[in-house]
C-alpha positions in Angstrom: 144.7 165.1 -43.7 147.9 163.6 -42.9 148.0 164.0 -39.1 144.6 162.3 -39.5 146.2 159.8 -41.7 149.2 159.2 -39.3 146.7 159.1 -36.4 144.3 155.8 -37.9 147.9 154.2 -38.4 148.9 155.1 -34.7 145.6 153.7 -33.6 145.8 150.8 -35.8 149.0 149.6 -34.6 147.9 150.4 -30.8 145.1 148.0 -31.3 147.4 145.4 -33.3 149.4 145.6 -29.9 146.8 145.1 -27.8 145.4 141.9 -30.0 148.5 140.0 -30.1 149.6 141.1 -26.6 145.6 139.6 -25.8 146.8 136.3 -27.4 150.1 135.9 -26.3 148.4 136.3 -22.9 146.2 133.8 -23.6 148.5 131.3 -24.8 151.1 131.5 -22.0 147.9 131.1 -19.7 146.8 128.4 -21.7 150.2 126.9 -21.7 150.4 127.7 -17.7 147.3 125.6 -17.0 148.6 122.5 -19.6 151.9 122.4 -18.0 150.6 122.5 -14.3 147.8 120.0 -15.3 150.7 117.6 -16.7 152.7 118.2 -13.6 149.8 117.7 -11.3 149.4 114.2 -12.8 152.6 113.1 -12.8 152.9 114.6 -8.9 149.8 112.6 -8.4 150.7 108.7 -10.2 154.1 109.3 -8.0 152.6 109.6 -4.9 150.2 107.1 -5.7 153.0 104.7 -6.9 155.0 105.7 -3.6 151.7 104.9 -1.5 151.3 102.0 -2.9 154.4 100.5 -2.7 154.0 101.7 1.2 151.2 100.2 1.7 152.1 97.0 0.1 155.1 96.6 2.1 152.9 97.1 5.7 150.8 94.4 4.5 153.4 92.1 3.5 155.0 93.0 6.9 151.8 92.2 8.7 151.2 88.7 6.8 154.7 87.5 7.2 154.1 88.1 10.8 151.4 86.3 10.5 152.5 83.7 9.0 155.6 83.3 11.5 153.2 83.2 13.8 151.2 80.6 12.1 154.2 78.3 11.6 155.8 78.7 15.1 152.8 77.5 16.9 152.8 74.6 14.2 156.0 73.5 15.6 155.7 74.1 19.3 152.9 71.8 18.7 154.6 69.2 16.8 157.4 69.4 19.4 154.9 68.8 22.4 153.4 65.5 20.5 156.8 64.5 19.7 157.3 65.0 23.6 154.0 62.6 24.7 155.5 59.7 21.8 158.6 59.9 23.6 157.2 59.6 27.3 155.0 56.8 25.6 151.5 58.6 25.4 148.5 57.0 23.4 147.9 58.5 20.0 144.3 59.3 20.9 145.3 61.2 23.7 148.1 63.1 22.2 145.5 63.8 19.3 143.1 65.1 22.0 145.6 67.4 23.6 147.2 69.2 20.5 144.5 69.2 18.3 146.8 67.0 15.3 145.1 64.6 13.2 145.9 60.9 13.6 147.7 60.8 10.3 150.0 63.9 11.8 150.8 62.4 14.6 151.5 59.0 12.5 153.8 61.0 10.5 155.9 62.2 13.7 155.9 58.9 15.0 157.5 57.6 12.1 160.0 60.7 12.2 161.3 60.0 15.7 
């Protein structure tokens, strides 16, 4: 009767093992997959940050090109009107060349 006795309480505790070694298993599992699902995001919002910030400074590259561009042939422009005033050129003429408007041209005019 003992041994039988002793034997339930062996098996008893065996399967109290195996229970909480099941759900200590699950938990670090469970834990595992919370952890690498924080660290996935925040992997993910810092590349995305670090993208963007990329990608914003090749496009404010490109348009400040641009915009040099833009504003350098503005003033070779100017500079060749200014260039017909000072040989004495007509302002319709000089308007027809570079494409300024008489009030432009006007404006040079009363620059020089």
């Amino acid at each position: 009767m003992i041994s039988n006795l002793e034997k339930m309480f062996e098996n008893l505790e065996y399967d109290m093992e195996r229970k909480y070694m099941k759900i200590g298993i699950q938990k670090g599992f469970e834990q595992g997959v919370e952890q690498g699902i924080e660290k996935g995001i925040e992997q993910g919002i810092e590349q995305g940050i670090e993208q963007g910030i990329e990608k914003g400074i090749e496009q404010g590259i490109e348009k400040g090109i641009e915009q040099g561009i833009e504003k350098g042939i503005e003033q070779g422009i100017e500079k060749v009107a200014r260039r017909m005033l000072g040989l004495g050129m007509d302002i319709p003429t000089i308007i027809e060349a570079t494409g300024l408007t008489s009030e432009q041209v006007e404006a040079l005019k009363k620059k020089d």
